[in-house]
Wavefront OBJ file of the C-alpha trace (Angstrom):
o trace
v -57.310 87.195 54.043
v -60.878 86.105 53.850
v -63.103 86.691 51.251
v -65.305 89.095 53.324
v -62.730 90.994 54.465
v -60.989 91.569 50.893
v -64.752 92.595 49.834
v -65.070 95.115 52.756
v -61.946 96.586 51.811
v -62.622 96.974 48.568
v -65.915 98.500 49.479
v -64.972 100.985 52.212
v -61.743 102.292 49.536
v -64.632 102.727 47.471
v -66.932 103.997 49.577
v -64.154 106.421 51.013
v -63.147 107.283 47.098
v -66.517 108.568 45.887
v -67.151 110.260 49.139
v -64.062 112.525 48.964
v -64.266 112.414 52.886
v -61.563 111.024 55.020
v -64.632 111.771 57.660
v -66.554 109.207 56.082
v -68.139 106.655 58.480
v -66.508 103.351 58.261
v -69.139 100.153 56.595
v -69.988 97.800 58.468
v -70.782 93.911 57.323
v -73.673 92.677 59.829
v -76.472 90.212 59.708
v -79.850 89.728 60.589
v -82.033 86.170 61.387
v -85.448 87.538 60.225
v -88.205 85.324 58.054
v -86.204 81.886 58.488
v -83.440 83.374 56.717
v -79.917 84.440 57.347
v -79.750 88.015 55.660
v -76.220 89.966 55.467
v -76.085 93.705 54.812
v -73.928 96.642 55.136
v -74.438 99.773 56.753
v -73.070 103.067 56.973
v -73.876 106.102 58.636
v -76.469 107.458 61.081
v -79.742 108.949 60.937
v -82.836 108.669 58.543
v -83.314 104.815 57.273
v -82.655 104.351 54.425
v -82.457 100.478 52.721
v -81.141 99.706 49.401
v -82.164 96.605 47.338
v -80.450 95.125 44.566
v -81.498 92.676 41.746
v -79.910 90.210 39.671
v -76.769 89.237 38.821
v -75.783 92.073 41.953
v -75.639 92.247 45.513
v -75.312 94.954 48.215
v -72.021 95.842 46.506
v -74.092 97.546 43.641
v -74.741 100.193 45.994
v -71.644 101.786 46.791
v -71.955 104.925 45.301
v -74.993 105.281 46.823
v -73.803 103.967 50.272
v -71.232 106.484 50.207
v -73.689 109.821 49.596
v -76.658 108.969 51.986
v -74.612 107.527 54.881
v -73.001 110.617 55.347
v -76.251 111.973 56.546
v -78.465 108.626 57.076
v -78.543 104.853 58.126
v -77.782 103.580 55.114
v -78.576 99.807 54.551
v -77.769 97.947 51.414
v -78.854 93.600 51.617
v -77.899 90.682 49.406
v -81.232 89.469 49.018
v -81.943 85.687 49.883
v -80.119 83.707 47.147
v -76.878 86.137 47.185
v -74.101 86.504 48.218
v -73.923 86.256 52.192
v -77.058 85.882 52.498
v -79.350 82.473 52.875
v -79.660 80.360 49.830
v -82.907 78.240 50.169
v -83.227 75.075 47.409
v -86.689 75.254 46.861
v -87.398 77.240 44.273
v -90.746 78.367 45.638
v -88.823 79.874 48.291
v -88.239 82.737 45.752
v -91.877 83.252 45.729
v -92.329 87.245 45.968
v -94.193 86.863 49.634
v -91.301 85.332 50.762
v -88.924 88.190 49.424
v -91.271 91.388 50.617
v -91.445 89.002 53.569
v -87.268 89.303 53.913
v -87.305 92.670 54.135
v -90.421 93.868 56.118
v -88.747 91.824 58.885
v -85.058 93.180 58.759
v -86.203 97.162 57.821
v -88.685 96.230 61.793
v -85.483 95.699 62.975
v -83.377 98.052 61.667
v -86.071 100.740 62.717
v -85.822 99.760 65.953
v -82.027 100.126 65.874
v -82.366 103.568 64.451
v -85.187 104.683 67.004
v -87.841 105.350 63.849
v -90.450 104.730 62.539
v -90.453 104.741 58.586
v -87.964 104.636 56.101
v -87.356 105.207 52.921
v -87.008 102.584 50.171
v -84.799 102.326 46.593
v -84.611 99.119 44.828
v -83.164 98.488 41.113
v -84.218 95.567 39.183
v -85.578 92.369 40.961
v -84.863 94.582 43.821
v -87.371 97.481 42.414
v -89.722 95.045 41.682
v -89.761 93.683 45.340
v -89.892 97.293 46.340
v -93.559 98.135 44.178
v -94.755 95.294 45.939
v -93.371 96.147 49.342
v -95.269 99.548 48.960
v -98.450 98.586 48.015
v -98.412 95.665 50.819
v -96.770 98.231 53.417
v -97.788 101.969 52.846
v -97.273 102.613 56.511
v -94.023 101.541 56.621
v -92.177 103.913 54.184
v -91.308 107.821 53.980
v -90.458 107.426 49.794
v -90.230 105.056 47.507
v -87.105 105.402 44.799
v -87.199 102.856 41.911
v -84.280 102.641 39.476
v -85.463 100.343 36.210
v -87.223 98.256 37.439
v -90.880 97.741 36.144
v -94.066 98.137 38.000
v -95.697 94.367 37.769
v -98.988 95.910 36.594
v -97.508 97.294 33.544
v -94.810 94.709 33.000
v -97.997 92.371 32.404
v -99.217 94.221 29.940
v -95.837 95.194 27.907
v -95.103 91.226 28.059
v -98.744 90.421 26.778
v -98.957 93.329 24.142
v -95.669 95.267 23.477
v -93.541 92.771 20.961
v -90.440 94.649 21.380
v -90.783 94.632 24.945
v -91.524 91.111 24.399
v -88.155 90.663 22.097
v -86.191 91.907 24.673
v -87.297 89.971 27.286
v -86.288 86.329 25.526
v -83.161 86.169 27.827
v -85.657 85.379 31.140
v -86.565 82.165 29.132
v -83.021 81.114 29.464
v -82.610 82.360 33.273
v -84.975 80.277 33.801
v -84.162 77.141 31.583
v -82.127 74.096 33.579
v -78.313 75.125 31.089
v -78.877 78.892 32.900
v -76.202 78.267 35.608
v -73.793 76.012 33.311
v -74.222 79.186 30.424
v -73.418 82.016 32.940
v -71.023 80.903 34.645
v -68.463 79.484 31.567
v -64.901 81.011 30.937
v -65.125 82.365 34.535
v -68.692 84.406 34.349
v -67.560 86.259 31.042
v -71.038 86.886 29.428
v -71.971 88.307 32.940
v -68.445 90.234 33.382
v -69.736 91.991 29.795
v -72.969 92.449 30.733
v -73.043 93.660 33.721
v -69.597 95.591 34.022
v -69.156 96.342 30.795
v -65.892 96.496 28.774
v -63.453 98.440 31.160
v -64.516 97.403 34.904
v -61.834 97.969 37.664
v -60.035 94.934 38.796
v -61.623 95.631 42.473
v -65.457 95.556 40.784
v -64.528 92.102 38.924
v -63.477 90.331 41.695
v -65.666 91.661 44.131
v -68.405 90.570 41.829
v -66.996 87.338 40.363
v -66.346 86.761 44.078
v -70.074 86.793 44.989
v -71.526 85.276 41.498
v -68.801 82.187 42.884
v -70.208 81.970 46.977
v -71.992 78.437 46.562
v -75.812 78.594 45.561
v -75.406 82.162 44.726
v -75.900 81.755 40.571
v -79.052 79.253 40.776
v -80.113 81.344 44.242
v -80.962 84.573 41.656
v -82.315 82.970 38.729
v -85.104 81.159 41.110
v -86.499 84.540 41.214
v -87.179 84.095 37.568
v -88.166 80.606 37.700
v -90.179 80.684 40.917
v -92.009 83.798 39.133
v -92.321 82.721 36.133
v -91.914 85.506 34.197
v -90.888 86.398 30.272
v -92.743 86.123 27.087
v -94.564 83.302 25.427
v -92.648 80.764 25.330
v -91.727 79.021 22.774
v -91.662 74.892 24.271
v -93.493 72.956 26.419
v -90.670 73.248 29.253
v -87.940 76.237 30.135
v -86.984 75.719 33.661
v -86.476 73.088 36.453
v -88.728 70.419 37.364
v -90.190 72.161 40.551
v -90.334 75.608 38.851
v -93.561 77.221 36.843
v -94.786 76.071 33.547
v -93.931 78.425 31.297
v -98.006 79.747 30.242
v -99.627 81.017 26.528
v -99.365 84.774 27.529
v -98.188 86.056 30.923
v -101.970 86.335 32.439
v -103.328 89.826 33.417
v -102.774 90.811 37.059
v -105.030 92.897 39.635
v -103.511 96.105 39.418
v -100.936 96.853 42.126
v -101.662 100.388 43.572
v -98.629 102.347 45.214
v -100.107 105.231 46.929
v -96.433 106.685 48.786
v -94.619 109.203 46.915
v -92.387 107.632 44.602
v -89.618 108.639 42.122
v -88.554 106.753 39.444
v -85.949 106.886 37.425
v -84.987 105.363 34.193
v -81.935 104.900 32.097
v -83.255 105.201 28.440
v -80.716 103.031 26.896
v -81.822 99.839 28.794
v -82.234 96.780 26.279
v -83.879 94.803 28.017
v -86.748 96.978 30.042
v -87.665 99.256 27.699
v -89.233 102.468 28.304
v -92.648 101.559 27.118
v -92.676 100.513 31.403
v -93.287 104.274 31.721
v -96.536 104.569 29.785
v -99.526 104.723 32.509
v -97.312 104.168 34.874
v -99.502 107.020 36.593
v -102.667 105.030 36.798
v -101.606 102.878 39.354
v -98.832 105.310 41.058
v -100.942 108.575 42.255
v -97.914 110.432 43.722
v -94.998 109.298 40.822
v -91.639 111.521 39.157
v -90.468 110.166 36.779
v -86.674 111.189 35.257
v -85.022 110.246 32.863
v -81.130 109.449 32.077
v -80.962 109.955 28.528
v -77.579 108.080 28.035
v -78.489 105.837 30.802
v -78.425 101.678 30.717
v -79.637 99.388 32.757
v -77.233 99.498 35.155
v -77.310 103.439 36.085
v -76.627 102.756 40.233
v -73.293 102.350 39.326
v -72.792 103.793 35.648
v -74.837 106.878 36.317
v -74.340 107.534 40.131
v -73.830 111.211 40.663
v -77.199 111.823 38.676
v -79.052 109.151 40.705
v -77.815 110.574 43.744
v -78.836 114.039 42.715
v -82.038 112.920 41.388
v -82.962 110.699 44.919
v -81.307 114.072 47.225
v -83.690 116.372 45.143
v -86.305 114.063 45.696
v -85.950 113.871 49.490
v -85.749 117.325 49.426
v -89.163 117.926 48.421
v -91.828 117.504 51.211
v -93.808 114.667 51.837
v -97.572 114.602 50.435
l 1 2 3 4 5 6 7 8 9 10 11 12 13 14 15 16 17 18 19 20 21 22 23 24 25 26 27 28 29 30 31 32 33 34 35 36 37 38 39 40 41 42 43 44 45 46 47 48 49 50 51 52 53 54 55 56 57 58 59 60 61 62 63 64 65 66 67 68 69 70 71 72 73 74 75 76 77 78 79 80 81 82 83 84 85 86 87 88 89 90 91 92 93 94 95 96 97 98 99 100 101 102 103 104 105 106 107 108 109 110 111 112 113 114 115 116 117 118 119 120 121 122 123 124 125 126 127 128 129 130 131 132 133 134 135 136 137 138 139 140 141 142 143 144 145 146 147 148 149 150 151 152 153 154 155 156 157 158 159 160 161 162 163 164 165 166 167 168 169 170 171 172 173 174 175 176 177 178 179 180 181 182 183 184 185 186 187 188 189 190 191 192 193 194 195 196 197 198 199 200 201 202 203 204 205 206 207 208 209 210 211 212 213 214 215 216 217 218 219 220 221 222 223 224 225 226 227 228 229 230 231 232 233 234 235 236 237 238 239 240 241 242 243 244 245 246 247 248 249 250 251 252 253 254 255 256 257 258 259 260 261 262 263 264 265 266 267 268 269 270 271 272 273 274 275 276 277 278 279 280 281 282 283 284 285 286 287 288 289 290 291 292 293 294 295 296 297 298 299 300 301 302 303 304 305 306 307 308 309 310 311 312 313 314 315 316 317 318 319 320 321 322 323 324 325 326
């Protein structure tokens, strides 16, 4: 059996599971040759668009619960971004530049719409994905119905937590190691264990380990996600004179001030409270530069609420939906 069929197995039982509907359309694996890149997603359902977009160490799979509640009454599209999984695994590291990534999916969500006959969608992204997602909205207004964002900060205010927030600052030392040259070697000892913990936590399924460990091990896929961190550059002060490869950003004093990145469509975010290493202090003025923002919160929530938390993100993102657009 190949590895893409075990995964899409594993994903539709899932998928099929959390739905509680034997009705439930089937997923389907497809791809897409958009921005120079070979992008696979899954999709499920008909109607509305709506894409997913995961960040690091996931992929499309990190979606499943989500997959399996808006596909029974949209076009739902999850994507391994380029660098995962399936998907296109480019060597340059400034090939993980963020106009190349909001590049990626402007051109597959053009041609999903056309597949779908409209002429918006709506947007969630978690993460690296979220933060792709900000930009994507401020770049692409037109484009999109609602913007969701699940912990993932707005670049305007991660600048300034990173320049003036020291615990935000604290908890952001692990993106100097992401992006050092040992990151790969690190994550990927004793079979992925520190990401197995971190990520999954202490009781995953044996169908979420090896669907993951499955996609951590396609080849390219580890260095493919941490070049978002090196090609951007991002984390605190470092501490020497070099924390990355040779062709990535020098690490800088202070992470420099930004213009401020305005996101004028309706947006929700949500936020798991518990998350160590975005901490809530991403909320704070998050207004100023979001007109039209919600904000919940999951109390009890981690980093990883997609997965952990799913029934109150889905009822959160259906209320959301719900409410007219302004």
């Amino acid at each position: 059996m190949s590895r893409l069929l075990a995964t899409a197995i594993v994903a539709a039982a899932a998928v099929g599971s959390v739905s509680g509907q034997s009705s439930m359309p089937s997923i389907s694996h497809e791809y897409a040759e958009v921005n120079a890149q070979r992008l696979h997603y899954v999709r499920v359902g008909r109607g509305p668009l709506m894409i997913f977009v995961h960040g690091f160490p996931e992929f499309w799979y990190e979606w499943k619960s989500q997959l399996a509640e808006f596909g029974r009454d949209h076009t739902a599209v999850a994507l391994d971004q380029r660098g995962y999984n399936l998907s296109s695994k480019p060597e340059e590291v400034s090939a993980y530049q963020m106009p190349n990534l909001v590049a990626d999916l402007h051109a597959l969500a053009t041609e999903l719409l056309k597949s779908t006959g409209g002429k918006t969608f709506t947007l969630v992204g978690h993460d690296w994905g979220g933060v792709v997602a900000w930009v994507y909205a401020a770049s692409h207004p037109d484009m999109l119905d609602k913007l969701v964002i699940l912990n993932a900060p707005h670049p305007t205010i991660f600048g300034r937590e990173l320049r003036a927030n020291a615990a935000q600052q604290k908890a952001s030392e692990y993106m100097l190691m992401f992006r050092s040259a040992e990151a790969e070697a690190l994550l990927s000892e004793n079979q992925y264990e520190w990401l197995k913990r971190a990520v999954l936590g202490n009781n995953p399924s044996a169908a979420d380990v090896d669907a993951y460990v499955d996609a951590w091990s396609q080849p390219g896929a580890l260095t493919g996600g941490l070049n978002y961190y090196r090609a951007a550059g991002v984390g605190p002060p470092a501490p020497s004179a070099s924390t990355g490869r040779a062709d990535a950003p020098p690490p800088t004093a202070a992470p420099p001030a930004i213009p401020p990145i305005v996101v004028r469509v309706p947006t929700l975010v949500i936020w798991g409270e518990k998350d160590t290493a975005l901490l809530t202090g991403n909320l704070n003025g998050l207004e100023e530069v979001v007109p039209k923002l919600t904000v919940k919160r999951i109390p009890n929530g981690t980093h990883w609420i997609p997965r952990e938390n799913a029934s109150d993100v889905n009822k959160l993102i259906r209320e959301f939906l719900a409410q007219p657009g302004s």
